[in-house]
C-alpha positions as CSV (number, residue, x, y, z in Angstrom):
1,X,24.0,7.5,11.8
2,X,22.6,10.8,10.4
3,X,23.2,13.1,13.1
4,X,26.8,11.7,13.9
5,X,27.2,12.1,10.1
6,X,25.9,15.7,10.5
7,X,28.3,16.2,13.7
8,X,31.2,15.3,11.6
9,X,30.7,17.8,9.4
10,X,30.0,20.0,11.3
11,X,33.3,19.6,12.8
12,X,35.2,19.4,9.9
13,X,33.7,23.1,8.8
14,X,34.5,24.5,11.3
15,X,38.0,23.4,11.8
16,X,38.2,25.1,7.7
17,X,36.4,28.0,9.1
18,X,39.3,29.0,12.1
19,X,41.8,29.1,9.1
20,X,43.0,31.8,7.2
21,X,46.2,32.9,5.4
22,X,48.8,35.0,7.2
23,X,52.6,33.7,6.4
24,X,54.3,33.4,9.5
25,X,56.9,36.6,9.5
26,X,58.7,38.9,6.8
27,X,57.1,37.2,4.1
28,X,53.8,40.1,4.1
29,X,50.9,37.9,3.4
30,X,47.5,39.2,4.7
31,X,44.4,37.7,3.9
32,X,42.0,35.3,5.1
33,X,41.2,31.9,3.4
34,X,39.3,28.6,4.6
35,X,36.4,30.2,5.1
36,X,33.4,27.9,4.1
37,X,30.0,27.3,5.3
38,X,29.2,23.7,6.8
39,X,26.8,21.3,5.0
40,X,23.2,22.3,6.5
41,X,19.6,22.0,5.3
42,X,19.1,25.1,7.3
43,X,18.8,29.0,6.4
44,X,20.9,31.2,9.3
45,X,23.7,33.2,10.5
46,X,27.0,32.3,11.7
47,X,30.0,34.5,13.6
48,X,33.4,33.3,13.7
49,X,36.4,34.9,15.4
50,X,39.8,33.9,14.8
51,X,42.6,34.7,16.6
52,X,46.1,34.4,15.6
53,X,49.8,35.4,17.1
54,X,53.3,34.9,16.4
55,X,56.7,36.2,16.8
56,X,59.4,36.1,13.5
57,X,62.6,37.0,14.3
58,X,64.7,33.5,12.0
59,X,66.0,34.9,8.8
60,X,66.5,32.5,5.8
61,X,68.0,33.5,2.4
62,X,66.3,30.4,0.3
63,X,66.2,27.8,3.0
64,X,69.5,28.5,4.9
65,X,68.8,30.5,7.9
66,X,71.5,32.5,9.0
67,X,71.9,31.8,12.3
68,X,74.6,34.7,12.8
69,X,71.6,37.5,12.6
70,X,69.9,36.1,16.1
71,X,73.3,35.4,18.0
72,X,74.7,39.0,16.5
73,X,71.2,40.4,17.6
74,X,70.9,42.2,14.2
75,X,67.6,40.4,13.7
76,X,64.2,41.8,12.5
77,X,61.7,40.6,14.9
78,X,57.6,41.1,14.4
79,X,55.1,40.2,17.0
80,X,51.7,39.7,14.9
81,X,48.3,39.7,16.5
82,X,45.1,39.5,14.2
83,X,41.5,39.0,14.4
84,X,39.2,38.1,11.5
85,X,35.2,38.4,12.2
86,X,33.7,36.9,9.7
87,X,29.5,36.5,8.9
88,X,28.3,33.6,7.0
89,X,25.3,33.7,6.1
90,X,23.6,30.2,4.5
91,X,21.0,30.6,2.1
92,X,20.3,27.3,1.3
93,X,21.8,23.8,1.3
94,X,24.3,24.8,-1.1
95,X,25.2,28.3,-1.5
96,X,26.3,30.5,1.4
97,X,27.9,34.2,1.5
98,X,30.2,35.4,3.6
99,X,32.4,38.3,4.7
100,X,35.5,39.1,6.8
101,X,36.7,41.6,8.5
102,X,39.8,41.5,9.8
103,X,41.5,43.8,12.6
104,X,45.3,43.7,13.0
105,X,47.6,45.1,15.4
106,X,51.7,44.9,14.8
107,X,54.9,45.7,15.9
108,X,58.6,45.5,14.4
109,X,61.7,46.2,16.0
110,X,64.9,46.3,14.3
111,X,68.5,47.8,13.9
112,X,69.1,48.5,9.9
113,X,65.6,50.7,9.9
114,X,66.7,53.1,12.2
115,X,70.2,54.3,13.6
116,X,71.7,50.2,12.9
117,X,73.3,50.9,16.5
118,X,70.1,50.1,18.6
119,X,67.1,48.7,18.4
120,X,64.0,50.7,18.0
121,X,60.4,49.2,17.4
122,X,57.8,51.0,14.9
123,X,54.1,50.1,14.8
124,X,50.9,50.1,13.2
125,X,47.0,49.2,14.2
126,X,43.8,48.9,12.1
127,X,41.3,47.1,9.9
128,X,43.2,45.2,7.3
129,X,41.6,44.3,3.7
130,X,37.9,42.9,3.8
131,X,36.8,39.6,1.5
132,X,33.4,39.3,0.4
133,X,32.6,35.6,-1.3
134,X,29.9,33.2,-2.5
135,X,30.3,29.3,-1.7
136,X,28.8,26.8,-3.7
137,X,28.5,22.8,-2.8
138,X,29.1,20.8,-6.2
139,X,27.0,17.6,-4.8
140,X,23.8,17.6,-3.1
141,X,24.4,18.2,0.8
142,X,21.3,16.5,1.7
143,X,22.3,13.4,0.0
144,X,26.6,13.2,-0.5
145,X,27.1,12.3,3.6
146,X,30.2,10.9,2.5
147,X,32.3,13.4,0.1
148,X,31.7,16.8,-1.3
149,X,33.6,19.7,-3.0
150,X,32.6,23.4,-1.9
151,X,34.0,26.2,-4.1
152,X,34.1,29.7,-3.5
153,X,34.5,33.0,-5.0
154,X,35.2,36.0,-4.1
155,X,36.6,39.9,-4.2
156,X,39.3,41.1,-1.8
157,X,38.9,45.1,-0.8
158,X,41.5,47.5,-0.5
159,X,39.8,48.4,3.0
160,X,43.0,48.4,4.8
161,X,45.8,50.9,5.4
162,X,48.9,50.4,3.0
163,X,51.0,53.7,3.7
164,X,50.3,53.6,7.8
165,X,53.4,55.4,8.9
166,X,55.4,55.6,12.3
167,X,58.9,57.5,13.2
168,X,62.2,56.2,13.0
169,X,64.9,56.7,15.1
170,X,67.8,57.9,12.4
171,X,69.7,59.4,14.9
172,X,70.4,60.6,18.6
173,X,68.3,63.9,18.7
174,X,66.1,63.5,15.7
175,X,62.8,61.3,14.3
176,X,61.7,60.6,10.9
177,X,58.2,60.1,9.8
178,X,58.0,57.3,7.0
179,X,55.8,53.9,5.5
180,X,56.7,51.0,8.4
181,X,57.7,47.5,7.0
182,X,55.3,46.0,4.1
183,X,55.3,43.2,6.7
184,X,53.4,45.2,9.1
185,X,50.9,47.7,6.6
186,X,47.4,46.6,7.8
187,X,46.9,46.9,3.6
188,X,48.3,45.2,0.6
189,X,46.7,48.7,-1.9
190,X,45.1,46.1,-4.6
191,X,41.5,45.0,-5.5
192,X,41.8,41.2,-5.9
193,X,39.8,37.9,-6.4
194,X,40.0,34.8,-4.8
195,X,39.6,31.9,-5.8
196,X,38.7,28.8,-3.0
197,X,38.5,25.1,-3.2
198,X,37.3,22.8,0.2
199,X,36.9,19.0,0.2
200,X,36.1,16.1,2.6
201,X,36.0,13.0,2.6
202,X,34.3,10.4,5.5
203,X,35.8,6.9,5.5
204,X,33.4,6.2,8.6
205,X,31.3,8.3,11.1
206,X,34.6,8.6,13.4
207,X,37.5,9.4,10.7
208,X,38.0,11.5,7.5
209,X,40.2,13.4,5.4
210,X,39.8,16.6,4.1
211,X,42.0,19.4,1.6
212,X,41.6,23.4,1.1
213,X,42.9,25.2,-1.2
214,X,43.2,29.1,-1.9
215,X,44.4,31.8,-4.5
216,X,44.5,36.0,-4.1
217,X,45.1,37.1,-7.1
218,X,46.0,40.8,-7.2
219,X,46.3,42.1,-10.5
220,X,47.4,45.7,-9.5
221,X,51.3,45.6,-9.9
222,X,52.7,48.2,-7.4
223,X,50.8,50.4,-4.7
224,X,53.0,53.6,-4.5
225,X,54.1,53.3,-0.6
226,X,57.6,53.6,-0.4
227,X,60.2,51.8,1.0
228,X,63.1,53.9,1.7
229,X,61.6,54.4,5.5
230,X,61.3,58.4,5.5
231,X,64.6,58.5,3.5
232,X,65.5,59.2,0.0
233,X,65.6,56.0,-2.4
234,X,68.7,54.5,-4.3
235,X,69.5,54.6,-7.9
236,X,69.6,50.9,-7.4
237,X,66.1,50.8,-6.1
238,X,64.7,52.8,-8.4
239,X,66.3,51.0,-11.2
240,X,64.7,47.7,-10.0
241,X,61.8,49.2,-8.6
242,X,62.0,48.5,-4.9
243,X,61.8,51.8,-3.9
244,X,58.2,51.4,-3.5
245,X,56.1,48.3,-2.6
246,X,54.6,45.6,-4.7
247,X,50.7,44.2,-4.4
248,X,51.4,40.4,-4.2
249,X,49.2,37.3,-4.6
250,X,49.2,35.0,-2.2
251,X,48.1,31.4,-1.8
252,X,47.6,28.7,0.7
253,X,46.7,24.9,0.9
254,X,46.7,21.8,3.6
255,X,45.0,18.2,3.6
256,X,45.0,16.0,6.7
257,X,43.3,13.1,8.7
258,X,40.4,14.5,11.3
259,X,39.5,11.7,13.9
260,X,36.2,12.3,16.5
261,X,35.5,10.8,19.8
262,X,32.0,12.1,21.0
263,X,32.1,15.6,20.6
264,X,35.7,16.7,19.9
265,X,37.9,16.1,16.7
266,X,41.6,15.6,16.2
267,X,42.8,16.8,12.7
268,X,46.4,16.8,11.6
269,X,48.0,17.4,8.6
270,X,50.0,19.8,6.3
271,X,50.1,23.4,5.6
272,X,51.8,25.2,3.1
273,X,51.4,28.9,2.2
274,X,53.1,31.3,0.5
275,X,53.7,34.6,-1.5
276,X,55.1,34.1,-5.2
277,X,57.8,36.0,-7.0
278,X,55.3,36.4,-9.5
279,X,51.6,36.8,-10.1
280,X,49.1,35.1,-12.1
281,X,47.4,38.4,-13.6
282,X,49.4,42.0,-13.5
283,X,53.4,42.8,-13.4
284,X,55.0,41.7,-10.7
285,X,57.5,44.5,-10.0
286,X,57.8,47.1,-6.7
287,X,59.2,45.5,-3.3
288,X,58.2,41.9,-2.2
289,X,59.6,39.2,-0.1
290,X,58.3,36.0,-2.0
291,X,58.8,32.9,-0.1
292,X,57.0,29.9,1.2
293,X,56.3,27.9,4.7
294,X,55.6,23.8,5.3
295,X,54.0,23.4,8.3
296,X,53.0,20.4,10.7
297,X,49.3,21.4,11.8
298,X,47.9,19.7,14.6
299,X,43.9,21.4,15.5
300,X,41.6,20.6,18.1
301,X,37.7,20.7,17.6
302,X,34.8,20.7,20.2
303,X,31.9,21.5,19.1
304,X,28.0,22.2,20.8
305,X,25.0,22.4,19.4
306,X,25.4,26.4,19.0
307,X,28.8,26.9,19.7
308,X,32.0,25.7,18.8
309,X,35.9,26.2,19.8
310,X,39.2,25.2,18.0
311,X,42.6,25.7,18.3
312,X,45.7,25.1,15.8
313,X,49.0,25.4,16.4
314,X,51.1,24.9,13.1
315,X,54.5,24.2,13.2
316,X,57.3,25.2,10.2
317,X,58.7,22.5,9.2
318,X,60.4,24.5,6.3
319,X,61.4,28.2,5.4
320,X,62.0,29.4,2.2
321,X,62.7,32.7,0.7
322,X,62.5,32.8,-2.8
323,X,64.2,35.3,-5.3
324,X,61.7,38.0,-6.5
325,X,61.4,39.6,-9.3
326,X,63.7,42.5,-8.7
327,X,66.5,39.8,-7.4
328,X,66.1,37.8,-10.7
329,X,66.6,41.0,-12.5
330,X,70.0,42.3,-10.8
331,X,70.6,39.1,-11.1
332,X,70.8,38.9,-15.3
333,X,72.1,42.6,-15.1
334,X,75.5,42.0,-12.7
335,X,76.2,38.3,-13.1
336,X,76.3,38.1,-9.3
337,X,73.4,35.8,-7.6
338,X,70.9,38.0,-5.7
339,X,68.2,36.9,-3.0
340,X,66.9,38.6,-0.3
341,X,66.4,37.5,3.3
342,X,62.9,37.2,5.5
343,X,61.9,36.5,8.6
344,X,60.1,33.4,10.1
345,X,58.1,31.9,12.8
346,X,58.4,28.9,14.4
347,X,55.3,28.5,15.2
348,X,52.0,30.2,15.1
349,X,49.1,30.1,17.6
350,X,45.7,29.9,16.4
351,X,41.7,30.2,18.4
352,X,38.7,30.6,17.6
353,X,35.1,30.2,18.1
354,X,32.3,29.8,15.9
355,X,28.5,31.0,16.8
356,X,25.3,29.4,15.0
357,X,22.4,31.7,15.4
């Protein structure tokens, strides 16, 4: 009963391992998150890679999408591909480290961005922010088979590129060098801490539940990349400070049911993550797309002795872009309502493998 015990959380650790925060689309959240070491008695090393793409090209304003952008074909649409390698490193049965690297590669293709007559793609490649973080079970591993809380600190680097630039197409005979998208700078600009909660609970040796939860808090307000795109900014955006862009937080949680047979888990359950219109520590001013996404996810576990492979597919079941800051604001100043639009996913796809040395 000890070693299936054992296999079952080792399955459920690494299913929280694969997972990471990365909002599917316009709505620029880049970060990693469910990173957490697995119950063990054992000193050692681990390696995960994660793997992650999706297309956005749905735009909502709140939770209407407006269909007329795809059939018009004046949608934004990003193709996202990411890799996180992360090293966890288990120093005893409770406390682990760990650290992520992740490398991103992304392209956006649009009308309004360049000539708004035909559609041109910009791009951008590199090592995005890396997360160093300390994990702590709260019960004894050795002894709390059935249930156990992990938490987890940690410090989010400014590592990655947040003015990458590529040329935009402005007209016929002529480029312009400026800042791509927020949605597609490898970088957010901002030192910030996160925060990490990861629980499970084992009704028998075959079926459990289980709940993460994460915070990036970003206290730095604005980054100083601009947003007018190689151009010269409005008095409107300069009044309401979108003329450059904003360091967001971002957060994500899920819970679900994770069934076994032999040596491979089905887990299922609820996603939601999300970029708010304002943050917990700083101002929460310069350009942002705050919104959030519900998601079906459905995984698949099978795990080895030294190896193990998942994959995750989560599904939107609801898109929503919020008003930010600078919306609320022209809102109060004009009487008129203001809220921006973003781009979704339907769907992201998600693999990975995880190596026990």
């Amino acid at each position: 009963m000890k070693k299936v015990l054992s296999i079952l959380l080792s399955v459920f650790f690494t299913i929280l391992i694969s997972h990471k925060v990365s909002a599917q689309g316009c709505v620029a959240i880049k970060g990693t998150a469910g990173i957490c070491s697995r119950p063990t008695d054992s000193k050692g090393w681990e390696i995960n890679l994660t793997n992650r793409y999706f297309k956005s090209y749905k735009h909502y304003v709140g939770s209407v999408e407006q269909k007329q952008r795809v059939e018009e074909g004046s949608n934004v649409i990003n193709h996202a591909y990411e890799l996180d390698v992360t090293a966890i490193r288990t120093l005893n049965s409770r406390w682990s480290l760990a650290i992520t690297i992740p490398f991103l590669s992304y392209s956006r293709s649009s009308l309004y961005e360049h000539d708004g007559k035909t559609r041109h793609s910009t791009h951008s490649f590199g090592i995005g922010d890396a997360r160093f973080s300390a994990y702590r079970w709260m019960l004894d591993p050795l002894t709390s088979h059935k249930g156990n809380i992990q938490l987890g600190l940690g410090i989010k680097l400014p590592t990655g590129n947040y003015n990458y630039q590529d040329y935009f197409y402005k007209k016929a005979d002529s480029l312009v060098l400026g800042p791509v998208d927020q949605s597609i700078q490898p970088g957010d600009g901002g030192t910030g801490l996160t925060f990490e909660l990861n629980t499970f609970y084992n009704f028998n040796h075959r079926l459990g539940v289980y709940g993460n939860f994460f915070y990036l808090s970003n206290p730095r307000e604005v980054n100083g990349t601009s947003t007018t795109r190689g151009s010269i900014a409005s008095a409107t955006a300069k009044k309401y400070n979108t003329d450059v862009m904003s360091v967001p937080d971002l957060f994500m949680s899920r819970a679900g049911l994770a069934y076994m047979i032999n040596n491979i888990t089905f887990s299922g359950g609820v996603r939601i993550e999300g970029l708010p219109s304002k943050d917990l520590i700083g101002g929460s001013r310069g350009f942002r797309r705050p919104g959030y996404i519900i998601s079906a996810e459905p995984t698949i576990t099978w795990v080895t002795k030294k190896v193990s492979f998942n994959i995750a597919v989560p599904v939107a079941l609801k898109r929503d872009r919020t008003q930010s800051d600078s919306d609320k604001r022209q809102t109060i100043d004009t009487g008129t309502y203001k809220q921006g639009d973003a781009a979704f996913a339907d769907y992201s796809i998600n693999f990975g493998f995880t190596v026990k040395f």
